[in-house]
N, C-alpha and C positions, 0 to 999 in steps of 0.2 A: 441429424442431431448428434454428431459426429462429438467423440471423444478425442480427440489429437490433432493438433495444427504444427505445421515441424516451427523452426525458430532459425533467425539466421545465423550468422557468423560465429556458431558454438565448436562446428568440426571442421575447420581452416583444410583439411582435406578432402572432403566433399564439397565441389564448386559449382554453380550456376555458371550461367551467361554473364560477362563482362566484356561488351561489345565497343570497338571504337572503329566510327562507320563514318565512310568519306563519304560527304552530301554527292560527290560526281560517279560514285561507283559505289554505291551501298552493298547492291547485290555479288559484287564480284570479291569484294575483302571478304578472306575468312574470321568466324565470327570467334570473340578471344572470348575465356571464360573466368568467373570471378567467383568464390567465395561469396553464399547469402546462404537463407536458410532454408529455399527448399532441396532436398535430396531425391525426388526420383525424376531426374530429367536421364536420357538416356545419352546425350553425349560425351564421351568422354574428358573425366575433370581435368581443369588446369589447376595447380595445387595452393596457386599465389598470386597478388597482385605482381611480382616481381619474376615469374614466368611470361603473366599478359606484357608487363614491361619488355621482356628478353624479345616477346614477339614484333610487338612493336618497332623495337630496333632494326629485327631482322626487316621489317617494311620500309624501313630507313624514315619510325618517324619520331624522333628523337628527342629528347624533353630540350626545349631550345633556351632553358638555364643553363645547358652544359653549353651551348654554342653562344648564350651571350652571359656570362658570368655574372652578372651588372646587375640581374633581373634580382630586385629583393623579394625575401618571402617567395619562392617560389612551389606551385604545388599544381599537380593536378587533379581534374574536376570531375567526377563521374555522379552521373545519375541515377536512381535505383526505380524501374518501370516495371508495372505487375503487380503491384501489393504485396499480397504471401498467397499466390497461386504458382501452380507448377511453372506458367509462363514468363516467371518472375527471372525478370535480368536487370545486370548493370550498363548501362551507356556509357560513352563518354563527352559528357557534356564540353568540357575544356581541356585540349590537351595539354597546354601550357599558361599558365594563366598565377597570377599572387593576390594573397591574401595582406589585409590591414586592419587593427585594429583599432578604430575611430570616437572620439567622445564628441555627442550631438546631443541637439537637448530633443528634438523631435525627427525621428525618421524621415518623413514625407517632408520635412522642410531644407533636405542635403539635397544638396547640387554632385552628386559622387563623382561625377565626369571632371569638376574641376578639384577636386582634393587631390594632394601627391604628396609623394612619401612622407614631408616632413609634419602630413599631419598627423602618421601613424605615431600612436600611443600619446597622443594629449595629454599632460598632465594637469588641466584646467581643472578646476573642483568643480563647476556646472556641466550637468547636463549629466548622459550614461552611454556605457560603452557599447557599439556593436561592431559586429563581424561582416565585412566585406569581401568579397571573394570576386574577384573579376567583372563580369555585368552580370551576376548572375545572382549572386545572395546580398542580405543585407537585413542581417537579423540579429534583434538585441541578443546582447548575450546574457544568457538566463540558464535556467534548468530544464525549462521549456524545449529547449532545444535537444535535449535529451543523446546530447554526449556521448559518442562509445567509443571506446579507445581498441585500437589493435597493432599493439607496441610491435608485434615482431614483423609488421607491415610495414609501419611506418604511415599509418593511415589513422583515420578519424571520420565516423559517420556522424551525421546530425539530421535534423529536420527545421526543415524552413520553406510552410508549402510546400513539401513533398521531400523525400530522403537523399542525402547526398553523402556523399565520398569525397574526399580531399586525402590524396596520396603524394607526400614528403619527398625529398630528392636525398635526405642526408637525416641519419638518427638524429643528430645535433638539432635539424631543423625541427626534428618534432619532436621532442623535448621542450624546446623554447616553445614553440605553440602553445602546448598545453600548460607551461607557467607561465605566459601570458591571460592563455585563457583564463585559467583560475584567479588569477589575479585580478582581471576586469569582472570576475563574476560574485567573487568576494567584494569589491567595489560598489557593482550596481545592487547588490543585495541590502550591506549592513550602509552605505553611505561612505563608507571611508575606505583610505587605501591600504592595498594589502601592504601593511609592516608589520615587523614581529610586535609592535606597539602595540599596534590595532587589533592585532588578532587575540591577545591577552586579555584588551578590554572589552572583546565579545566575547570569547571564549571562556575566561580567566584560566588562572595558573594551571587547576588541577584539569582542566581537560584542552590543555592545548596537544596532545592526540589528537583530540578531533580536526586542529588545523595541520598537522602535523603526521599524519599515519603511520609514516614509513619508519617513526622512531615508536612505536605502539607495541607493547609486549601481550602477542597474539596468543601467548598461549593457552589464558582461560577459556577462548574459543575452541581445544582440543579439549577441554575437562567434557566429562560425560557419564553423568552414576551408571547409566540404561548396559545392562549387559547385554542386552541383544543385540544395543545397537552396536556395542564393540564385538561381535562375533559374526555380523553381517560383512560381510565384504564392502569397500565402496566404489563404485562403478567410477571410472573419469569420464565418461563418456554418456550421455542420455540415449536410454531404449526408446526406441519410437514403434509406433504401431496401431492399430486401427482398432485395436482391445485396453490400450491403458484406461482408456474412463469407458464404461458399458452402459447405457441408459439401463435401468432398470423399472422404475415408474414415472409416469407421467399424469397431472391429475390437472384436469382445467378449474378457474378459479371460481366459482360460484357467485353473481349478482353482486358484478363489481371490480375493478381493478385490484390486484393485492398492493398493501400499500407498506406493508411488512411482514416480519416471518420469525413467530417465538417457536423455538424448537425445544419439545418437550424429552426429559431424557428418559422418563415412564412411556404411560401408554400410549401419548396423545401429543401432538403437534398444534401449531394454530397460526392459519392464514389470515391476517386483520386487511381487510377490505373499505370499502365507502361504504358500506351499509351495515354490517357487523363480524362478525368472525367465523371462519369454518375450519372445525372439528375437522382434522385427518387423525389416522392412527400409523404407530410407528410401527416399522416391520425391522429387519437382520440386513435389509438392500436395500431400503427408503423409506419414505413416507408418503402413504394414498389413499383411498377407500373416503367418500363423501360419510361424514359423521354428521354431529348436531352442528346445527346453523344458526347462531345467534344475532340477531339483528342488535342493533344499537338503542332502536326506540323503544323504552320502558317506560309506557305511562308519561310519566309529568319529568324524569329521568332524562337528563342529554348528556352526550358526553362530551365531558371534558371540565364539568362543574355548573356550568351555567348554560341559559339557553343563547348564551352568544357564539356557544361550539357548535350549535345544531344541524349544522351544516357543512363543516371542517372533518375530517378523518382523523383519527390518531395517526401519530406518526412514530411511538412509543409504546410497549407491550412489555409487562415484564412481567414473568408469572413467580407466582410465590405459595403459599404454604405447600408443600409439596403437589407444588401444580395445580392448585383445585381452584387457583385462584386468580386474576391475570390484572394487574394496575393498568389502566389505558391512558397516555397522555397528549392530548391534543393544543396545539398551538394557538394561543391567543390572534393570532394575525401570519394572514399565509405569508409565508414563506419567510415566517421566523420559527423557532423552535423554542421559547418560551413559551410555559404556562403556569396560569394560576393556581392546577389542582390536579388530580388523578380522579378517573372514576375507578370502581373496584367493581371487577366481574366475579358473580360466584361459577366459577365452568360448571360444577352439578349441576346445578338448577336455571342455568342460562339467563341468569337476571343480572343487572347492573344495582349491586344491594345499596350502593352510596356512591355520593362525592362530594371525595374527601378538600379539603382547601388547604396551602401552605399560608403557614402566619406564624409570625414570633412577633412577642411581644406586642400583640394586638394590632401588628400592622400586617399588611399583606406583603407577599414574598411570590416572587416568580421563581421558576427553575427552567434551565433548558436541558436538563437531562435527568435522568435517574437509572440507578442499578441497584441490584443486588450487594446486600453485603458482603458476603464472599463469592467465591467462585461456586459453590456448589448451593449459598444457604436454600436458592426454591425446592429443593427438594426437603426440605425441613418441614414439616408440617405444623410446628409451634410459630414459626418466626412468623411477626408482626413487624419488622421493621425494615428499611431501606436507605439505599443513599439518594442525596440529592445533588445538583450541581447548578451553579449561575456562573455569571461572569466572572464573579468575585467571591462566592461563597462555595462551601465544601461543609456538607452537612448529613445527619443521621436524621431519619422522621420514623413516628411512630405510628401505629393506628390504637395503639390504646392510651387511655389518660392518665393523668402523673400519676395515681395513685394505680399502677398497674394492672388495670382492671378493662375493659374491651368497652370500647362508646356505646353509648345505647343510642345507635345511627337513627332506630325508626322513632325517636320526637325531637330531630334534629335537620333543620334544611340543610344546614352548610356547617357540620361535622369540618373539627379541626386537627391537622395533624401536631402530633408533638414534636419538639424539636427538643433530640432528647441530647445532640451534642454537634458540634460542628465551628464555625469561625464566619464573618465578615470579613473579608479583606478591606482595606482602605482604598485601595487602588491597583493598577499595574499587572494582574495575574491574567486578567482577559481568559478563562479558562473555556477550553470549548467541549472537554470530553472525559471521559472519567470509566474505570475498570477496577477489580478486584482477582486481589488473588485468594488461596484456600485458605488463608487465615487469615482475612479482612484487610491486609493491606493496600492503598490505593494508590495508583497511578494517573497523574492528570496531565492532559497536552494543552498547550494553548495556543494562541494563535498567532504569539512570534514565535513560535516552534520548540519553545522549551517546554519538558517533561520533568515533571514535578512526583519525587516520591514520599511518600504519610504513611508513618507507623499504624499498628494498633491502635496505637494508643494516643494520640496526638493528631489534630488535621490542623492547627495554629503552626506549625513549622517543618516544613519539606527538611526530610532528613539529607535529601539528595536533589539539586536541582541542573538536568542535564539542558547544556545551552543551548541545543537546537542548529538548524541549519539554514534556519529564516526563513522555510514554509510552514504554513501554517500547518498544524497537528489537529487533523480532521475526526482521528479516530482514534480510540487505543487500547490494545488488548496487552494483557499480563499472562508467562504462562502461571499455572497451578500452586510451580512452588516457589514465584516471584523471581526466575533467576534471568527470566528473559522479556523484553517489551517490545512491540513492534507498534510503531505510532504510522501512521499513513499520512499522508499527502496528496496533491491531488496528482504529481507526477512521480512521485516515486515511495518507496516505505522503510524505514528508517528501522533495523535490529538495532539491539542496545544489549549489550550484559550488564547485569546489578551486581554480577559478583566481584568481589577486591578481597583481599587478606589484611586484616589487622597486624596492630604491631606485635601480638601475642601468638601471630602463626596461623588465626584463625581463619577460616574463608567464611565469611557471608556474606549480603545479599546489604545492595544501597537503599532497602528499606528500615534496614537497623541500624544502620550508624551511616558515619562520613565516610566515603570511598575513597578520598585522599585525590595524591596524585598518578597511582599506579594501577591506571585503569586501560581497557581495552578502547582499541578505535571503533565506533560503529558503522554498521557493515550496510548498504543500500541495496534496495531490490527494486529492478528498473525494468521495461519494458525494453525491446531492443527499438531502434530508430523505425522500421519497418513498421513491426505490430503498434508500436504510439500512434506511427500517422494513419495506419489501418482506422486505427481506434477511433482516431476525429479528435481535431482539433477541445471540440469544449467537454469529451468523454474524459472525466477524469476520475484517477486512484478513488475507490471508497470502502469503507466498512474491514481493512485488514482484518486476518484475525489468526489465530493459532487454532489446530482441530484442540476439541472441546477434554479435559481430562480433569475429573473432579474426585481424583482420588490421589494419597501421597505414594510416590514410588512408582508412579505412570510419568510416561515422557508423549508431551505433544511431539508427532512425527511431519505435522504440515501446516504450511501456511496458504491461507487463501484470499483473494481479494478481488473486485470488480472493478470493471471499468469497461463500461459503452454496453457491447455483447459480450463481452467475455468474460469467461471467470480461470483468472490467475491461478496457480498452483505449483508453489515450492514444496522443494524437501528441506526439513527444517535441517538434517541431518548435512547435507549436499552444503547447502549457504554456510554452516557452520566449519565447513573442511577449508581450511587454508590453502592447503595442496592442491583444490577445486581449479579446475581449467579455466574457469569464468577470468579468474584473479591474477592470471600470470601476465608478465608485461601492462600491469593496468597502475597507473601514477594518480595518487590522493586516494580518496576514502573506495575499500573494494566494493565492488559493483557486481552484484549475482543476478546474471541475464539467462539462468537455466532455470527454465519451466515448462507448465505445460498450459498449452490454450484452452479452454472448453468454450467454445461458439452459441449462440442461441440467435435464434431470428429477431428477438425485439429485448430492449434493453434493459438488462439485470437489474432487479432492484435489490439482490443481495444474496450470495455464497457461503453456506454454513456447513462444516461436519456435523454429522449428528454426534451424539454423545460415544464416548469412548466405548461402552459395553457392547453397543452395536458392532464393531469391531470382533468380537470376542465369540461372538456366537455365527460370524460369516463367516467364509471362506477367504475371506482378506483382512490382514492383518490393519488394516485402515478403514474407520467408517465409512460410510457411505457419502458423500457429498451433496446438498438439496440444494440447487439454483432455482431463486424466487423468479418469474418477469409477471409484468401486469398483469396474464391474462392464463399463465400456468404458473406449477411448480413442476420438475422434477427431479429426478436422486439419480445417481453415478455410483457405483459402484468403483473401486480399483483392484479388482482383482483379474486374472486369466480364467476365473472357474477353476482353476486346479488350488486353488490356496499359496498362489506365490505372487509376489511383488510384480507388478507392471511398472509403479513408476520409481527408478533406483538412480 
């Protein structure tokens, strides 16, 4: 139940196996060594692609573009065998071999054998781009593909049915690549080609940054109130070690798969199941110990409002007046995430007291989400109200009636919520997710990839509405005091700063006003090509989030996120360093490939820090970390036991 999985291509000075093996004499070539990301093999490293090259010459086996000039696109081909175990090496699939890129309207319908050169780069408007590479690849070009650049190589990793390598003959040459690539992948994305036209009309004016990075004024990414974190030193380099994450409990789930995970920042935790919810209690190192068992069947009572749920799980928990209380919401039809209503658990007394139904104006109202109003409100013990979300609506609900008085639920079948503020949209926002920060601010993603920001005071007009990158926006977390967002996807997760300066010198936050045009590029956090294809093909990004801090003058210090078995973990601090090793030689939006893996045998269904306090009272300056799977929970510590930093 290991804490640490290394990562590859982060210390270009620690190399693996990069082997180029002649089918008549395998065993007699010595084996050449490459750059990934496991570190403790014992043979001695070769520092560079461009060392294995030197060797190779010395074998006299020579990139045969230098001997036939003529050869376009010229690159070679390496394969990546082993996954991310120690045994893990590069091959050399093609020693010489060129790459083209092609517009088809269906893969499996090309004949690749007869296309030549003058098909590379089609300018047809039908059909979308992919990447050919000798007889070997032949894969749309996407995000999917998952991209890594390593400029001072002259190389480029991707995944297409397994990890590949393609190593450059000339800078020039890879440069042009990767503006091609972009270019075909801005194409197959928005539909149109990349011009500076085009990208203004996706984009528009104020955030052409984001097509544009390398003209981006980075430096509100070095702004930082946190004084600790400017007296910390910052490492370029990732500590590795068999202590950075420490299992500390582990609790099996009780009569039932767990199907979510409210994490309480008092006394209590809660694992929502197929049959009801189990009571854990929170500790300084996690969360464990079998508490109250609440089943879901109460009498005449089903959840989700009617008895057409009676059979459906919640796939929604959100607890509120200071915890005592938990809204469950379940989905009208599997494997959508609309519903008609909330039930309301009393935790004391372990009964489902109502449910409640969405309605404005006498007609019924679905939602497929709900949250909290701000960041910290469940711990409020007065608050009776929430957000809600649809496709097209963004609204407040109540549980007590206009005249601000609490329903009297017991002579009421189907108790109405009030709908005490909020909007319809007409069309076009497709929203699919919705967060708060400490003073109600909301942030919404949707599912062309734009991030939408809403005043206090206002959910009729985004003060701020950031373009997106044309994946859809799965998930979205805000930190505390609004100044950072991380929206997810299903391949990679998108930072974002809200901060810009006014004309008056002032710095604030794109939830109060217009950010104009002098905004920062935002920064992506990617799996490297290895750990994606480890991951599986249909394991994708879910639930990002920031650790939990619901007090002003605290700084979230991490970001965490799932996908397959794993659970993700940046330093918020590390992503934010411009000077970060991730970033150097990297062309378009920077790409932060420094993490750390946490494993589990069966597939995450969600990665949470516990609340910030818990921090405070360990011996690690970072809470505890709880990974949910169907059939446990357990918490991770980041400490050494001595009270210092493991992951830096």
């Amino acid at each position: 139940m290991g804490g640490s999985h290394s990562r590859e291509g982060l210390d270009l000075s620690d190399s693996d196996d990069y082997e180029d093996r002649d089918e008549q004499s395998e065993e007699e070539e010595e084996e050449d060594e490459y750059q990934d990301a496991q570190e403790e093999h014992k043979k001695p490293p070769i520092n560079s692609v461009d060392d294995l090259d030197s060797k190779l010459k010395a074998l006299k086996l020579k990139y045969s573009s230098v001997e036939n000039p003529n050869l376009k696109n010229a690159v070679k081909l390496y394969l990546h065998i082993g996954g991310n175990t120690p045994k893990a090496k590069w091959i050399v699939s093609e020693k010489i071999t060129s790459y083209k890129f092609v517009k088809v309207r269906k893969i499996e319908d090309v004949d690749y054998d007869e296309l030549d050169d003058d098909d590379d780069d089609d300018e047809s408007s039908e059909g979308f781009w992919i990447l050919k590479v000798g007889s070997k690849i032949r894969a749309r070009v996407s995000v999917d593909m998952q991209l890594k650049m390593f400029g001072d190589q002259r190389r480029v990793d991707f995944v297409d049915s397994g990890v590949w390598a393609m190593k450059f003959v000339r800078d020039e040459d890879y440069r042009e690549f990767l503006t091609r690539f972009q270019n075909c992948l801005f194409e197959n994305v928005y539909g149109l080609k990349a011009t500076d036209e085009n990208k203004v009309k996706v984009y528009g004016k104020d955030f052409m940054v984001w097509a544009k990075p390398e003209v981006a004024d980075d430096s509100i990414w070095e702004k930082d109130d946190d004084e600790l974190w400017r007296s910390t030193p910052t490492k370029t380099t990732p500590q590795r070690g068999s202590n950075d994450l420490l299992e500390e409990f582990e609790e099996a789930a009780s009569d039932g798969g767990i199907q979510s995970l409210a994490l309480g920042a008092l006394d209590n935790s809660f694992l929502v199941n197929d049959s009801g919810v189990q009571v854990v209690k929170n500790f300084s190192h996690g969360i464990h110990g079998k508490g109250v068992y609440v089943k879901f069947d109460n009498g005449s009572k089903n959840v989700g409002g009617s008895s057409q749920y009676s059979n459906r799980t919640p796939q929604k928990a959100l607890l509120m007046k200071g915890e005592t209380n938990m809204l469950l919401m379940t989905p009208l039809k599997e494997g959508k995430p609309h519903s008609s209503g909330v039930n309301q658990l009393d935790i004391e007394t372990g009964k489902i007291v109502t449910e409640w139904k969405f309605e404005k104006d006498g007609a019924d109202l679905n939602m497929r989400d709900i949250t909290n109003d701000t960041k910290g409100s469940q711990l409020n013990p007065s608050d009776s109200t929430f957000l809600g979300l649809n496709d097209n609506i963004l609204s407040q609900w109540d549980m007590r009636d206009r005249r601000g008085v609490v329903q009297n639920i017991a002579h009421s079948d189907s108790p109405v919520l009030n709908w005490t503020k909020g909007h319809q949209f007409s069309r076009g926002t497709n929203f699919q997710c919705f967060a708060t920060t400490g003073d109600g601010s909301i942030v919404v993603g949707s599912i062309d990839g734009k991030i939408r920001l809403y005043s206090t005071t206002s959910m009729r007009q985004a003060k701020t509405a950031f373009p997106g990158l044309g994946s859809p926006i799965t998930h979205v977390d805000v930190t505390y005091d609004g100044k950072w967002i991380l929206g997810t996807t299903d391949t990679y997760l998108i930072l974002i700063s809200t901060l810009f300066t006014d004309k008056d010198g002032k710095t604030k936050t794109g939830f109060s006003g217009r950010m104009g045009s002098k905004i920062p590029a935002p920064r992506l956090l990617k799996l490297t090509p290895v750990d994606s294809h480890t991951a599986g093909k249909q394991n994708k990004f879910h639930g990002g989030r920031f650790s939990w801090v619901t007090e002003s003058g605290k700084q979230e210090r991490h970001l965490v996120a799932t996908v397959g078995n794993f659970s993700v973990i940046w330093d918020f601090r590390r992503v934010k360093d411009s000077g970060h090793e991730c970033y150097k030689n990297q062309q378009g939006l920077k790409s932060c490939y420094c993490y750390k893996l946490m494993a589990k045998d069966e597939s995450i269904i969600e990665s949470r820090f516990m609340h910030d306090k818990y921090a405070a009272v360990s011996d690690s300056p970072e809470a505890p970390l709880v990974v949910a799977t169907p059939m446990k929970v357990t918490s991770f510590s980041m400490s050494d036991g001595k009270g210092k930093r493991r992951f830096k």
